[in-house]
C-alpha positions in Angstrom: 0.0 0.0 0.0 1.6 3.7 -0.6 1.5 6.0 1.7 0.3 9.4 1.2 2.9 12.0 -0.3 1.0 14.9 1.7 1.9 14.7 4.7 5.6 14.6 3.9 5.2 17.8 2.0 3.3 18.9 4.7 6.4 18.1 7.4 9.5 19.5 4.5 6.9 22.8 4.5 6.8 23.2 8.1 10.7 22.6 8.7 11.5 25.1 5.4 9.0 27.9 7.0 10.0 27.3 10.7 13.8 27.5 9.2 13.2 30.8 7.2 11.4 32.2 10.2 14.1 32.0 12.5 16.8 33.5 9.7 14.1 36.2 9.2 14.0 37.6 13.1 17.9 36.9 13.6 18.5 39.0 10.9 16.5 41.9 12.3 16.4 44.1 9.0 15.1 47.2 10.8 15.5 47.6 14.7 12.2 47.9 17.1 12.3 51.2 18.5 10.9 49.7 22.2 12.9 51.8 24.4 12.5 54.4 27.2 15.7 56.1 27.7 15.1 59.6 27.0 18.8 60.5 28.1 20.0 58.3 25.5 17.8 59.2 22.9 19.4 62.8 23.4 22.7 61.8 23.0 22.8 58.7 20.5 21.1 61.3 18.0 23.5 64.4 19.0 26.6 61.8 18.2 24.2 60.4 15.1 24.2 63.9 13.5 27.6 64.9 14.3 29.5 61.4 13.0 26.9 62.3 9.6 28.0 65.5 9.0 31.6 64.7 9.2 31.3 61.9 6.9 29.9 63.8 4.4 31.9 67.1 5.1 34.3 66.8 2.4 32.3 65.9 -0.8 32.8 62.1 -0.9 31.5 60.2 2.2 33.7 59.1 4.6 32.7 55.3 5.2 34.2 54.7 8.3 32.1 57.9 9.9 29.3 57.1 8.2 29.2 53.6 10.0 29.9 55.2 13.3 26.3 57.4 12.8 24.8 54.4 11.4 25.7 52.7 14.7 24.1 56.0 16.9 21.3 56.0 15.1 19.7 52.6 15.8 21.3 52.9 19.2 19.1 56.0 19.2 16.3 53.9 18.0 16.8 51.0 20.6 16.4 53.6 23.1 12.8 54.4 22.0 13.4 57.0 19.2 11.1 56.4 15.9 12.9 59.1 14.3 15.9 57.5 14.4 14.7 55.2 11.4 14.3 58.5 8.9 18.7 59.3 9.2 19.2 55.5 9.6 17.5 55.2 6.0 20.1 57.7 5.0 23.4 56.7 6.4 22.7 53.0 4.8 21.9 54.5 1.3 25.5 56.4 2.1 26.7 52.8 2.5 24.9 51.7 -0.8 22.6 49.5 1.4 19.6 50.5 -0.5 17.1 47.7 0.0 17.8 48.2 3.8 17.5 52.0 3.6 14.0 52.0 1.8 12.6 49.5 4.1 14.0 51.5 7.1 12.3 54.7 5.4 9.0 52.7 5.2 9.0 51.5 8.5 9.6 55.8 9.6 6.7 56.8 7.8 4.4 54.2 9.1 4.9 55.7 12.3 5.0 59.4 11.2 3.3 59.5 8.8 3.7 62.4 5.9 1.5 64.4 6.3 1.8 64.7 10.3 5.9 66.2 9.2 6.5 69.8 9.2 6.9 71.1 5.4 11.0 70.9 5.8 10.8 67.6 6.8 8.5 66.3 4.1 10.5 68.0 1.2 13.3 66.2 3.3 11.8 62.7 3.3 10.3 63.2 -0.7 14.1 64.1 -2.0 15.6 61.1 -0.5 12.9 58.6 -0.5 13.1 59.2 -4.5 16.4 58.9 -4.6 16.5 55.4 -2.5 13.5 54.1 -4.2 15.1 54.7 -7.7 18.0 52.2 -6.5 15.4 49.6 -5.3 12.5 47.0 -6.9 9.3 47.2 -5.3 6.9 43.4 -5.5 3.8 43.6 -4.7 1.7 40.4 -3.4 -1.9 41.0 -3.4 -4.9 38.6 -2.4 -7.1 36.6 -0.2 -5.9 33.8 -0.3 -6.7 32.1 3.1 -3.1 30.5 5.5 -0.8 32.0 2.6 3.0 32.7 3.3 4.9 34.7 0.6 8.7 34.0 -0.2 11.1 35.7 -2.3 14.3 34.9 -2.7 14.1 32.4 0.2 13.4 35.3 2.4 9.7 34.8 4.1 7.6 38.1 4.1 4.2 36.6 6.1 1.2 36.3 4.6 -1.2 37.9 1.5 -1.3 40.6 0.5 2.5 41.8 1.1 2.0 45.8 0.4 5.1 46.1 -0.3 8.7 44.1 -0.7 11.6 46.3 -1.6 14.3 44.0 -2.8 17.3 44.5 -5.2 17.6 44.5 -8.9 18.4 41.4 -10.7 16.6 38.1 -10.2 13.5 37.4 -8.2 12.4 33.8 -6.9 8.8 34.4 -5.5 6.7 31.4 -4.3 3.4 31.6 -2.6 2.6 28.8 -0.2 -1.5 28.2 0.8 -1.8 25.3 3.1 0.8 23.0 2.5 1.0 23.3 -1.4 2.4 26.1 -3.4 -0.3 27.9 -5.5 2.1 30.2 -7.3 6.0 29.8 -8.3 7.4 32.7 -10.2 11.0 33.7 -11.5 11.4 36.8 -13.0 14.1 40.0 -13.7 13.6 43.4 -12.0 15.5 46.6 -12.6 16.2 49.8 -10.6 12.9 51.5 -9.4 10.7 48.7 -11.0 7.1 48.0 -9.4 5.7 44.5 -10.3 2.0 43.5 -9.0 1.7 40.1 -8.5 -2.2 38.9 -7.6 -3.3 35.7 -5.8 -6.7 34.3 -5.7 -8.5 31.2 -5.0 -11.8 30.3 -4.7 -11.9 27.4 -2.2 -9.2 27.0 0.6 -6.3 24.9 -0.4 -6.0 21.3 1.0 -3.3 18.9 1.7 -4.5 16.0 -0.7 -3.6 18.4 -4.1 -0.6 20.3 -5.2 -1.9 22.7 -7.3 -5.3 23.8 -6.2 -7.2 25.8 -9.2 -5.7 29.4 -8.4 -5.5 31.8 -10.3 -2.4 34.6 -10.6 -2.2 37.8 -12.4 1.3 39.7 -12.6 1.4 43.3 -13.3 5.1 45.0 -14.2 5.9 48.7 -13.9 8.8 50.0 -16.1 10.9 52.6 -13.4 9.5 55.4 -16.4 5.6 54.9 -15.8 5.2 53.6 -18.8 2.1 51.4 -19.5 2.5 47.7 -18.1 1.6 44.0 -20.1 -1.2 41.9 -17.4 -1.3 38.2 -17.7 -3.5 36.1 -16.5 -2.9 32.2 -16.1 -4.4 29.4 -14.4 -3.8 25.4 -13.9 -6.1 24.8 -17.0 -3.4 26.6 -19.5 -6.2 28.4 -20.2 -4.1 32.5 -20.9 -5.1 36.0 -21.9 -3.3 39.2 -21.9 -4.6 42.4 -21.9 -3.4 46.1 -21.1 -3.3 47.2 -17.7 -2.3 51.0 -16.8 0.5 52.1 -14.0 -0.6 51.1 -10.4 2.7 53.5 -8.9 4.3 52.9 -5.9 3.0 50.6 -3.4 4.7 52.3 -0.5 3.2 53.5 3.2 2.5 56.8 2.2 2.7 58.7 -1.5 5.2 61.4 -1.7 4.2 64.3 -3.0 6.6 67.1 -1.6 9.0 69.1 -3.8 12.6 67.8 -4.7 14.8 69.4 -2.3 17.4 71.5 -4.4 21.6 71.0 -4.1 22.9 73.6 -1.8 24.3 76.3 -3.9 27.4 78.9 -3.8 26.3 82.4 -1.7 26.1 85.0 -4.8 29.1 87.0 -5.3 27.0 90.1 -5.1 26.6 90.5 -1.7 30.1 90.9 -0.6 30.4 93.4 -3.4 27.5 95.4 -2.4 28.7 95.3 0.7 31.8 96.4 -0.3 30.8 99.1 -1.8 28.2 100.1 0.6 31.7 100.8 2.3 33.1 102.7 0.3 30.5 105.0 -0.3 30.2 106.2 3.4 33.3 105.6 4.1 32.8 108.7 1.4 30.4 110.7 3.7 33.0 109.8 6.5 35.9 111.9 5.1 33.2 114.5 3.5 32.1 114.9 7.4 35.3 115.2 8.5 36.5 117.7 6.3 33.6 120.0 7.2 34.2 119.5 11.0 38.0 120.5 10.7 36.4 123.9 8.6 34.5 124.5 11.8 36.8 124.3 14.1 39.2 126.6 12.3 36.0 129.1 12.4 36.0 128.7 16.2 39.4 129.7 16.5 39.4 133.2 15.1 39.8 136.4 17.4 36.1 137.2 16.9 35.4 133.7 18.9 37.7 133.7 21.0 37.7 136.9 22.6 36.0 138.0 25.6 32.7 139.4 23.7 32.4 136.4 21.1 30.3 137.6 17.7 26.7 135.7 17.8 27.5 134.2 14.2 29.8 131.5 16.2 27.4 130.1 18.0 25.6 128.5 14.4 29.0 127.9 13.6 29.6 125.8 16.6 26.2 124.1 16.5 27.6 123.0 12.6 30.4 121.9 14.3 28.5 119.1 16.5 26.1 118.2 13.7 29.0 117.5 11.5 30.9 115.7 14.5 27.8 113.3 14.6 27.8 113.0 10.9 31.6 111.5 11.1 31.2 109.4 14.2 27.9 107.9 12.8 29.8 107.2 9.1 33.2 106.2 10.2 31.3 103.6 12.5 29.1 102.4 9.5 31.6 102.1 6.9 33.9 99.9 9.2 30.6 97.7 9.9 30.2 97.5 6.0 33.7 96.7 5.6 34.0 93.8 8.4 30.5 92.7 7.1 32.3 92.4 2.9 35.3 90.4 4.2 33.5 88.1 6.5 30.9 86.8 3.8 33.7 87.0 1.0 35.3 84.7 2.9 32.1 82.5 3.1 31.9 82.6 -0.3 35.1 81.3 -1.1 34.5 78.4 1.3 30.6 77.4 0.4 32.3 76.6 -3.6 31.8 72.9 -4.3 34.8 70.9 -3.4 36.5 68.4 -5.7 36.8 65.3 -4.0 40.5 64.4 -2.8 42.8 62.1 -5.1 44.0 59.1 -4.3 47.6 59.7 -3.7 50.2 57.2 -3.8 54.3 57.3 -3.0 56.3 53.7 -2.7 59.5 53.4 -2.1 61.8 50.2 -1.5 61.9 48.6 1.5 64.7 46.3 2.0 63.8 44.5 5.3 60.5 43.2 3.1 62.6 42.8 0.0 60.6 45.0 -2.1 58.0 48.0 -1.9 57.0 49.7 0.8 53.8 51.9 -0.3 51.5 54.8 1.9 49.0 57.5 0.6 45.6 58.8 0.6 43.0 56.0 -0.9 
């Protein structure tokens, strides 16, 4: 008599799943952010920032910084931070880890959602979002069909429908398990900033007597340019048609809809020259002033002033004489403002021009007790 084949299907599926399962949580893509530590929420994302900006400081990013602030961010986020997941998205698409910078980003947005973000945050959030999500495939699994578990690329991603799986270019194993038979087996190329829809359906529950189980899947693919996508629909009676389906977009948390943000650009020349000559021209009125005030005091010094009846005429002239005094003070202050104020943001001018990144430098020279080249530089 022969046995059943179900049931060993039945035990390889559970071992395969429980297996994949346990990969799945020791791998720990993106970190629960389950803590309470206030204090160290303060101080992982100070150190976070801090380790960012100097890794990007020069131009070209600075890997071993940029690990350091990848490493104070999800301590940030251990310690009960959300937030921390929005910079932890960036500092691990710094590190070209861009399926686990998008799904870090998704995991930020379910919990703050867009439109709760403050307008500088959400032009934040749209530029780089774009720019991760350009790098990455996006599958979606939808359905209804009933004990389902969705795997791609041996990875398991729980049950139908899987909003949304960011994975990498290339090749794509997906299998969909209902019961203890597979009711859909897949392989299939994505590129950069593809969304394909896959669709699983079945009208009665799978059992463990069948393999395949009458269900029906439709695949949808969108090109990364929006163009219009071929639908086919299949099912276990060879039975085909393809039709014309239009763009479904991205299947992500939330849709982005905030402006680009723009690359920081040079301060204009103009205002150190306008400052400059903002200068110059009261530095002007400074030496006008203090031409008149010397007149006026060589009025005040004539026998007619200075004698013990003085003529009424030097009284206007002294009252000129304090006008113009003010009139210098006032200028000579003004102009050295102006002038501080045109070397100060020169100087910032010169230093907020784009910087080339450094070259990889190179000097060898022999090295006897090695028997042949000793070499140091900049990489």
């Amino acid at each position: 008599m022969k046995h059943p084949r179900p049931p060993v299907r039945s035990l390889a599926w559970t071992v395969v799943v429980g297996v994949s399962l346990f990969v799945r949580t020791a791998s720990a893509d993106v970190p629960q952010c389950a803590g309470t530590d206030t204090a160290t929420q303060a101080r992982a994302r100070s150190e976070g920032l801090r380790r960012y900006r100097a890794a990007t400081a020069r131009g070209s990013i600075n890997r071993v910084e940029m690990a350091a602030a990848l490493e104070a961010f999800e301590a940030q986020c251990r310690a009960g931070d959300v937030t921390a997941l929005e910079m932890r998205a960036y500092a691990l698409a710094a590190l070209g880890r861009q399926v686990d910078a998008a799904e870090s980003l998704d995991a930020f947005l379910e919990a703050r959602p867009l439109q709760t973000l403050d307008a500088d945050a959400r032009a934040r959030v749209g530029a780089q979002r774009g720019a991760i999500l350009a790098e990455v495939a996006t599958l979606t699994v939808d359905g209804t069909l009933a004990d389902s578990q969705v795997i791609v690329n041996g990875r398991p991603f729980g049950s139908v429908p899987r909003p949304v799986i960011r994975l990498a270019p290339g090749a794509v194993n997906l299998q969909v398990y209902g019961g203890n038979s597979i009711v859909l087996r897949r392989t299939f190329q994505m590129g950069p900033g593809e969304t394909r829809r896959e669709v699983v359906s079945s009208s009665t529950t799978p059992d463990t007597s069948t393999t395949n189980n009458a269900a029906s899947t439709t695949a949808t693919t969108t090109a990364p340019d929006n163009t219009a996508q071929t639908t086919t629909s299949t099912d276990t009676t060879a039975n085909a048609t393809t039709n014309v389906a239009t763009s479904t977009g991205d299947p992500g948390p939330s849709d982005v809809g905030a402006p680009v943000e723009q690359p920081s650009r040079r301060m204009s020349l103009a205002i150190p020259i306008g400052l400059g000559a903002g200068a110059l021209v009261v530095g002007g009125v400074a030496i006008g002033a203090s031409l008149w005030v010397g007149g006026r005091a060589a009025e005040l010094m004539k026998p007619e002033c200075t004698g013990p009846a003085p003529d009424p005429a030097c009284e206007s002239v002294r009252s000129e004489l304090g006008a113009a005094t003010g009139v210098q003070i006032t200028s000579i202050i003004v102009a050295s403002g102006l002038a501080v104020g045109s070397i100060a943001t020169t100087i910032l001018w010169a230093r907020s021009a784009p910087r080339a990144p450094q070259r990889a430098a190179v000097f060898c020279s022999p090295d006897f007790r090695l028997g042949g080249l000793s070499c140091a530089g900049r990489f």
